[in-house]
Backbone as JSON, one array per atom type, in Angstrom:
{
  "sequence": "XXXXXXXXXXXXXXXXXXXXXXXXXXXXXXXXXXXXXXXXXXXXXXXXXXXXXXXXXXXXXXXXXXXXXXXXXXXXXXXXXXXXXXXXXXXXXXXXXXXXXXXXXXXXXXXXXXXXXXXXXXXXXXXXXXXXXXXXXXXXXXXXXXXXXXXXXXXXXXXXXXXXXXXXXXXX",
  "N": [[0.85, -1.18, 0.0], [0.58, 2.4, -0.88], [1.82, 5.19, 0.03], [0.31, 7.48, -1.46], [-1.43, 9.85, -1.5], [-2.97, 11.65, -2.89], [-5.53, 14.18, -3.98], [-6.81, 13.88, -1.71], [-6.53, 14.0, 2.06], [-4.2, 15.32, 3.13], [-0.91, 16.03, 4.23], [1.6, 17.25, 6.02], [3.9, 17.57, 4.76], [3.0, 16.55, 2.06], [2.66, 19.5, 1.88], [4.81, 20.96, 1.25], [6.88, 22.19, -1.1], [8.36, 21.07, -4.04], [11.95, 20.25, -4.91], [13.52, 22.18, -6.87], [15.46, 20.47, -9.2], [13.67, 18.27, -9.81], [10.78, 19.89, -9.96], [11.81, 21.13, -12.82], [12.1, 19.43, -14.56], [9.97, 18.31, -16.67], [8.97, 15.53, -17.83], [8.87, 14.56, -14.7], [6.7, 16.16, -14.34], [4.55, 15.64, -15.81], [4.29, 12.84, -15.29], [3.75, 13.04, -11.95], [1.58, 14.47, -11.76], [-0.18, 13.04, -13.79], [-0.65, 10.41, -12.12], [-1.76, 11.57, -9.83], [-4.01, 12.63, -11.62], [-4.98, 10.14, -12.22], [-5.4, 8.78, -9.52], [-7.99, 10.14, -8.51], [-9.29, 9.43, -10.5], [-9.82, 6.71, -9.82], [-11.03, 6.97, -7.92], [-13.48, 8.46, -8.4], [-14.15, 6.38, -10.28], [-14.49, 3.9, -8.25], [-17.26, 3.01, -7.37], [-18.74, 1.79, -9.75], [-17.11, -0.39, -9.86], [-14.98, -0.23, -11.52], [-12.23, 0.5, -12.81], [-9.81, 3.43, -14.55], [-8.63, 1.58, -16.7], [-10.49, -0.18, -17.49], [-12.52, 1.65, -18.5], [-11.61, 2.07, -20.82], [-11.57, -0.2, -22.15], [-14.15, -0.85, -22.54], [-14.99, 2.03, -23.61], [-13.34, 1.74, -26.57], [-15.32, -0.4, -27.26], [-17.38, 0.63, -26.98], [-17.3, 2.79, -29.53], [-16.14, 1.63, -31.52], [-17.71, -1.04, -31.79], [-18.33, -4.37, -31.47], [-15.11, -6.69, -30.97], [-12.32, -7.95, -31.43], [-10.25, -9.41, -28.82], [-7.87, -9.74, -28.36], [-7.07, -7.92, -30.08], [-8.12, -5.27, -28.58], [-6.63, -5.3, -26.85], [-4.21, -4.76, -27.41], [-4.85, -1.56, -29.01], [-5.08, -0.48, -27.05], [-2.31, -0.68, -25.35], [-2.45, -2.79, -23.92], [-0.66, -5.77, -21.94], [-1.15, -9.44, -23.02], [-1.45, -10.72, -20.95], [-2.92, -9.42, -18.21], [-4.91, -8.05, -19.95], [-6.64, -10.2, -20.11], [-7.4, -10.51, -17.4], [-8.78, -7.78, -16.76], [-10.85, -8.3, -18.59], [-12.27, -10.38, -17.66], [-13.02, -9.26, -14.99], [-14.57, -7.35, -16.53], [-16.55, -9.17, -17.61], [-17.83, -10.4, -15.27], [-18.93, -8.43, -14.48], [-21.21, -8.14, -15.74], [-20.89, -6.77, -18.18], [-19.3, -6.55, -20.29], [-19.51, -9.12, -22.95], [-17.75, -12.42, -23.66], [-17.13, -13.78, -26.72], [-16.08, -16.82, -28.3], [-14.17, -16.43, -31.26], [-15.75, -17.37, -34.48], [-14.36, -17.76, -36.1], [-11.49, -17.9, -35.74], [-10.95, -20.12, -33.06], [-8.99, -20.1, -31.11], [-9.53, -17.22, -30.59], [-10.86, -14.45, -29.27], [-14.06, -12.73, -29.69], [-14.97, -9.54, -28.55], [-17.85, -7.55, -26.76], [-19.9, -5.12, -25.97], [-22.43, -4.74, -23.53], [-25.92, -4.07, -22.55], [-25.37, -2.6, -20.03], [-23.05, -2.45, -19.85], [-22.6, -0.17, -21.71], [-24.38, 1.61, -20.34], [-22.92, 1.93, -18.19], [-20.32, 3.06, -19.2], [-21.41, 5.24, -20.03], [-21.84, 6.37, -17.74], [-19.4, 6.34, -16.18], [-18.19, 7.85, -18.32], [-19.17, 10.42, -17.2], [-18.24, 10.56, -14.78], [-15.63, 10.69, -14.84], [-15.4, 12.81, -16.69], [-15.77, 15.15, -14.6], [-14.01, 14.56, -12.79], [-11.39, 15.56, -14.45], [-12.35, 18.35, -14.63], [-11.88, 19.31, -12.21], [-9.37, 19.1, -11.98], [-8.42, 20.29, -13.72], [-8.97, 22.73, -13.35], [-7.39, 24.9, -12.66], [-6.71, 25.93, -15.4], [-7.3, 28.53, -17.82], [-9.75, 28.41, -20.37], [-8.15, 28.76, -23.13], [-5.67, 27.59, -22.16], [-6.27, 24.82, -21.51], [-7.08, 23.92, -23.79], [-4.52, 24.53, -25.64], [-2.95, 22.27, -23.86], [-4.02, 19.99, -24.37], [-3.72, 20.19, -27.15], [-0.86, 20.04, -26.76], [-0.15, 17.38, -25.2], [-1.69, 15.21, -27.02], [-0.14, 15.39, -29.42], [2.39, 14.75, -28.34], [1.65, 12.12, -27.66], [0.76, 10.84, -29.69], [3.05, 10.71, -31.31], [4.9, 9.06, -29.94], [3.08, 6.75, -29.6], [3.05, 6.13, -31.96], [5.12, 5.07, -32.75], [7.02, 6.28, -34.1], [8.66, 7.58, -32.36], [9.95, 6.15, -31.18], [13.03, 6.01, -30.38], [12.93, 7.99, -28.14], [11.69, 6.25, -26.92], [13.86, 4.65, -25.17], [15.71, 6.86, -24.43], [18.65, 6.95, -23.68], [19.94, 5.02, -24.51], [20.62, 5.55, -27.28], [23.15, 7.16, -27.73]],
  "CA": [[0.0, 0.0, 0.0], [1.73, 3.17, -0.98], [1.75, 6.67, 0.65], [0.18, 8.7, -2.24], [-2.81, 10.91, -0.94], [-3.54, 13.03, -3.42], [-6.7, 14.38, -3.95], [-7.27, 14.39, -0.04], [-5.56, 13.72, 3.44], [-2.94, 16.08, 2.74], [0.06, 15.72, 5.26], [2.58, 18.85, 6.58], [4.9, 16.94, 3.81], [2.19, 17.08, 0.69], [2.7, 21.19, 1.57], [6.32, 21.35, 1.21], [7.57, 22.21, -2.06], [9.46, 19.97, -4.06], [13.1, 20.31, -5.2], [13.6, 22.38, -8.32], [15.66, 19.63, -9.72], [12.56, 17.83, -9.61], [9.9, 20.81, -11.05], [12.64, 21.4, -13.2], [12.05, 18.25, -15.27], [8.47, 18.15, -17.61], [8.38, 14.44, -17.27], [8.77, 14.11, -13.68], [5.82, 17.02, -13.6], [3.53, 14.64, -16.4], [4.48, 11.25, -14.34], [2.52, 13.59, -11.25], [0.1, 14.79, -12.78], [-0.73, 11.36, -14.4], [-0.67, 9.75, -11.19], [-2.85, 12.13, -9.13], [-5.33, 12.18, -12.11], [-4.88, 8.4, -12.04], [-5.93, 8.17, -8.5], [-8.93, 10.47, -8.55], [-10.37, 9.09, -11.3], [-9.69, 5.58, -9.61], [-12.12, 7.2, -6.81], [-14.63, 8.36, -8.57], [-15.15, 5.15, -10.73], [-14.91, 3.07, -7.22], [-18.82, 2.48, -7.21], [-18.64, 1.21, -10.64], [-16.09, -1.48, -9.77], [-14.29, -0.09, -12.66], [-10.71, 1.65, -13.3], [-9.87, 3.54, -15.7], [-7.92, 0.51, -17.85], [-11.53, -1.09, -17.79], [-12.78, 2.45, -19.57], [-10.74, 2.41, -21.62], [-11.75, -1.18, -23.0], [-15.11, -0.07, -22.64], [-14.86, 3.07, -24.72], [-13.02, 1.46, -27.67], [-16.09, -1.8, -27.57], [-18.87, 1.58, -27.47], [-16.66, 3.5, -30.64], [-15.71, 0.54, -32.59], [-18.54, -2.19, -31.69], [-17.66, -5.51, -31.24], [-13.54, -6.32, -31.66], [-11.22, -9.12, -30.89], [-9.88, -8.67, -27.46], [-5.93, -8.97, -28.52], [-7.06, -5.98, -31.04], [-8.73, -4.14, -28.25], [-5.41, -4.92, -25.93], [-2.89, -3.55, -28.28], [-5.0, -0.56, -28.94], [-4.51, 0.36, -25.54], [-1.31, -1.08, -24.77], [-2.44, -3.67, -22.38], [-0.35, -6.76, -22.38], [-2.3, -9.87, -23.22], [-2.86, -11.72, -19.03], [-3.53, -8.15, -17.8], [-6.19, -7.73, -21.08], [-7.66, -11.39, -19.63], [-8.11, -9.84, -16.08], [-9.3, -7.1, -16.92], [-12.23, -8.85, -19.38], [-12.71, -11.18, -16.86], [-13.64, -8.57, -14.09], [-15.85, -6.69, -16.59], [-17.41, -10.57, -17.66], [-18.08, -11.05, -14.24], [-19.91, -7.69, -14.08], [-22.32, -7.94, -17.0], [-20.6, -5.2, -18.77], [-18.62, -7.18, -21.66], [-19.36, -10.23, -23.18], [-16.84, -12.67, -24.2], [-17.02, -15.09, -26.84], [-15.34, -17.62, -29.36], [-14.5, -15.85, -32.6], [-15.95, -18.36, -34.81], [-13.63, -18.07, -37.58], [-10.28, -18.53, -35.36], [-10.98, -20.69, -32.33], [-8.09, -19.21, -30.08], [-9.44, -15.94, -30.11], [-12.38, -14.06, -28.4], [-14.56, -11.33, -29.68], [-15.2, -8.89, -27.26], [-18.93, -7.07, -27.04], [-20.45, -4.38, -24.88], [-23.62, -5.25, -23.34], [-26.25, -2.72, -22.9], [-25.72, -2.79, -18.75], [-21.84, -1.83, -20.38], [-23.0, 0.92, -22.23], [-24.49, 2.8, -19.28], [-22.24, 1.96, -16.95], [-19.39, 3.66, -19.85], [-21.87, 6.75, -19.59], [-22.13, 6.99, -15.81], [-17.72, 6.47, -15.93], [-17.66, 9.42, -18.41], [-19.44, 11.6, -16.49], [-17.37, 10.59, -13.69], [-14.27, 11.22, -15.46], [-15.43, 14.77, -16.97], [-15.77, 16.22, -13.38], [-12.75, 14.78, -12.32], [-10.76, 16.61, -15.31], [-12.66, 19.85, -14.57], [-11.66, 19.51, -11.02], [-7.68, 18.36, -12.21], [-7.69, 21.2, -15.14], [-9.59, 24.42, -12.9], [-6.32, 26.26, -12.53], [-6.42, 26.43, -16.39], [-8.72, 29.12, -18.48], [-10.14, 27.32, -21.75], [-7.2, 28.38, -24.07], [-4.71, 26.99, -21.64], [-6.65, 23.94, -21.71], [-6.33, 23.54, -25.56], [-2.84, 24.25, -25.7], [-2.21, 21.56, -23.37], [-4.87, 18.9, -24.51], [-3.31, 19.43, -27.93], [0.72, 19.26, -27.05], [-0.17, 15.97, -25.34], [-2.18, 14.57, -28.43], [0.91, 15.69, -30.5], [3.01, 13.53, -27.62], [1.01, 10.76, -27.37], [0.72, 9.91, -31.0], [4.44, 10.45, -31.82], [5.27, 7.98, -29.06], [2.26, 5.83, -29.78], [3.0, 5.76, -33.65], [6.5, 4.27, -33.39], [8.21, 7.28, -34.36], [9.26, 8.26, -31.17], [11.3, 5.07, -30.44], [14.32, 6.57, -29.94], [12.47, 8.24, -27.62], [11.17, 5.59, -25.76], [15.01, 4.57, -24.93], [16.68, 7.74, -24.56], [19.79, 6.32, -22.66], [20.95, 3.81, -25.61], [21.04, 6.18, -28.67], [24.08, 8.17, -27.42]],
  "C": [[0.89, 1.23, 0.0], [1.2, 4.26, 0.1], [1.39, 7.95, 0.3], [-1.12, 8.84, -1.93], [-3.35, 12.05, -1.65], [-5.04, 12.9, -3.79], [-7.22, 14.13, -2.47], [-6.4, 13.77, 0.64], [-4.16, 14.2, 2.89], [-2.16, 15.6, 4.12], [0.83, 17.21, 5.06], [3.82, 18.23, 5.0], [4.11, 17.21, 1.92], [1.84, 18.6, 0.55], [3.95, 21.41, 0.95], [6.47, 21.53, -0.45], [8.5, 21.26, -2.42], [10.83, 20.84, -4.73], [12.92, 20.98, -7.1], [14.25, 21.24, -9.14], [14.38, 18.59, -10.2], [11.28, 18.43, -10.54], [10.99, 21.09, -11.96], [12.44, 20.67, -14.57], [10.29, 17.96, -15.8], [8.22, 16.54, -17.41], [7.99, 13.81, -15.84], [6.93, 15.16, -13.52], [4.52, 16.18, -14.18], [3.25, 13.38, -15.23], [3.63, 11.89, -13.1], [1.58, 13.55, -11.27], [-0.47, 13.85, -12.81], [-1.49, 10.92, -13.26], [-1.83, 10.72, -10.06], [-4.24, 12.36, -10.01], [-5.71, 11.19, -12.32], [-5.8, 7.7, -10.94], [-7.0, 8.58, -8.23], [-9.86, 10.29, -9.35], [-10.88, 7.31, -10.96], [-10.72, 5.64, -8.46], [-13.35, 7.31, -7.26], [-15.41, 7.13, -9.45], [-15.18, 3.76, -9.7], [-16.63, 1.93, -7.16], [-19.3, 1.99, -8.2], [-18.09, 0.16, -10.84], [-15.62, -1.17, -10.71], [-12.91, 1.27, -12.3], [-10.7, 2.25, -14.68], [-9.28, 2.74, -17.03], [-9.3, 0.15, -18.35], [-12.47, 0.41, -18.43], [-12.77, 2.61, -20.46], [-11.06, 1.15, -22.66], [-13.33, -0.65, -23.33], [-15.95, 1.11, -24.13], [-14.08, 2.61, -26.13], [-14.24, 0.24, -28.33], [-17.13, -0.46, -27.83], [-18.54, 2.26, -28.82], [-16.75, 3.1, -31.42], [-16.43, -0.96, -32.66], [-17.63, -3.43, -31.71], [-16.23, -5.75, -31.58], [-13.02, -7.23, -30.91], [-10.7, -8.92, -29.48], [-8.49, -8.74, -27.48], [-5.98, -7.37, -29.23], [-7.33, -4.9, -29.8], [-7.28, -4.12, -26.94], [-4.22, -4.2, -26.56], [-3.2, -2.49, -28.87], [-4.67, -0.07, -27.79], [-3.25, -0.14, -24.45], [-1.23, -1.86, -23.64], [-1.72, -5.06, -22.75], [-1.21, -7.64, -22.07], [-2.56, -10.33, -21.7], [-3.04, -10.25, -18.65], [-5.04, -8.14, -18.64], [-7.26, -8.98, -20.14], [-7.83, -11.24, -18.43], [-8.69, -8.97, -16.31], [-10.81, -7.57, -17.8], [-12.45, -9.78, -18.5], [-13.36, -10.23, -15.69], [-15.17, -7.62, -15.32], [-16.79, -7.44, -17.25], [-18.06, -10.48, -16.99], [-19.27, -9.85, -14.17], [-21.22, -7.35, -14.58], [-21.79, -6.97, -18.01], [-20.05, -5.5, -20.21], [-19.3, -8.97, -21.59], [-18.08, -10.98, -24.3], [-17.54, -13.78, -25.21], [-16.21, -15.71, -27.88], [-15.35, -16.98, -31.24], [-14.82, -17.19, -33.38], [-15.1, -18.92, -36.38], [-11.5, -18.14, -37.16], [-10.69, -18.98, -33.53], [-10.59, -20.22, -31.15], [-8.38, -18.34, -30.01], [-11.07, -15.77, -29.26], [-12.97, -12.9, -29.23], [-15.01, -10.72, -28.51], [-16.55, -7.82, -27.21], [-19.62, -6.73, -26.07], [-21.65, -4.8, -25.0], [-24.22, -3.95, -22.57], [-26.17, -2.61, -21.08], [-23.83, -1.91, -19.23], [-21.83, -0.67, -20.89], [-24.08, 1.82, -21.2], [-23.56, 2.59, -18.41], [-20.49, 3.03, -18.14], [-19.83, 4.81, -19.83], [-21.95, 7.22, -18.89], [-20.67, 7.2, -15.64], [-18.11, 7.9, -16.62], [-18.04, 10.46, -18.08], [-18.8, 11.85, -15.29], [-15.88, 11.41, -14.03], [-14.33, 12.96, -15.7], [-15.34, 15.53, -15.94], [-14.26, 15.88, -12.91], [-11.46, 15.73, -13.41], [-11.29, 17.95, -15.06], [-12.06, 20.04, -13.43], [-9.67, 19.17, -11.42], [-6.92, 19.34, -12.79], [-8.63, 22.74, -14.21], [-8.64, 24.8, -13.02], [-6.36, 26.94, -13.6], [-7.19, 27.18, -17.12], [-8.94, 27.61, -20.04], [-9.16, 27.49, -22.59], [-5.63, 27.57, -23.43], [-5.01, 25.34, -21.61], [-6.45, 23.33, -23.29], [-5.45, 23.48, -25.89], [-2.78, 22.81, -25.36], [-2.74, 19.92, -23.55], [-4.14, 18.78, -26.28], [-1.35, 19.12, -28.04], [0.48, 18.01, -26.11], [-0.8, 14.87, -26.19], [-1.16, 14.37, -29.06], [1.79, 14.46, -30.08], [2.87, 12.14, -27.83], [0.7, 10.08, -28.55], [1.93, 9.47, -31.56], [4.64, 8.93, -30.94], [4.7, 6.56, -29.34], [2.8, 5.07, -31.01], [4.55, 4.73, -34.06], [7.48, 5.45, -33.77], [8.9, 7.38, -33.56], [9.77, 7.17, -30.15], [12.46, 5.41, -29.76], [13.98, 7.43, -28.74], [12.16, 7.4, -26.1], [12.82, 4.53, -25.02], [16.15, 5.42, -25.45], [18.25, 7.22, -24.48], [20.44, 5.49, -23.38], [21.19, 4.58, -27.1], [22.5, 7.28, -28.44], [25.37, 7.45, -27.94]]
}
């Protein structure tokens, strides 16, 4: 169990300022960030029995209707026994159904069920408040800026380009 409290039970220690070395550094301030909008969104979809990984499958089965479940793990970068916990908890909940693609044996299609499809509308309303509450400091064009240089990020990285990237430390 860790020691991260954000979003409430502050401590005399979650006042302190951190180390410019530290703010200093854009990834260490993302990797934050991340992680405190990580854990507040991990609160408010509590009563859902859902995280946001299981959104995230969710939202690609409501977008893209029915879909293999290796396809819908390597859209979202889940490796495959993680992908089979994760469809197994939202099996168990009524929310996905799994079954036998019938044209390769070994696989599964994967298919929101309509108990899935509100419970993906009740998450993103969960989610939207927690981003309003994550992003208040920012007016609306500070918000756009910053919604599209992590788009820009997150595709380079995503797309393969930005390999060299993803192992700084060996191209030198």
């Amino acid at each position: 169990m860790g020691t991260d409290t954000a979003g409430g039970g502050e401590t005399e220690a979650h006042r302190r300022p951190l180390p410019p070395v530290l703010t200093s550094r854009s990834g260490f301030l993302l990797s934050m960030v991340g992680r405190i909008s990580r854990n507040l969104t991990e609160r408010a979809l509590a009563d859902l029995s859902i995280k946001p990984h299981h959104y995230g499958i969710l939202a690609i089965l409501d977008t893209e209707g029915p879909a293999p479940q290796h396809s819908v793990g390597e859209q979202l970068r889940i490796d495959k026994s993680s992908m089979t916990v994760f469809v197994d908890h939202l099996e168990a909940l009524g929310l996905v159904e799994r079954r036998r693609n019938p044209s390769n044996r070994r696989a599964y299609e994967l298919t929101l069920t309509d108990a899935g499809r509100a419970t993906f509308a009740r998450a993103g309303s969960l989610i939207e408040a927690v981003e309003e509450a994550v992003l208040s400091g920012l007016g609306a064009p500070e918000r756009s800026q910053l919604h599209g240089l992590l788009s820009r990020l997150s595709s380079r990285l995503l797309s393969g380009s930005g390999a060299a990237a993803a192992r700084p430390w060996e191209s030198s």
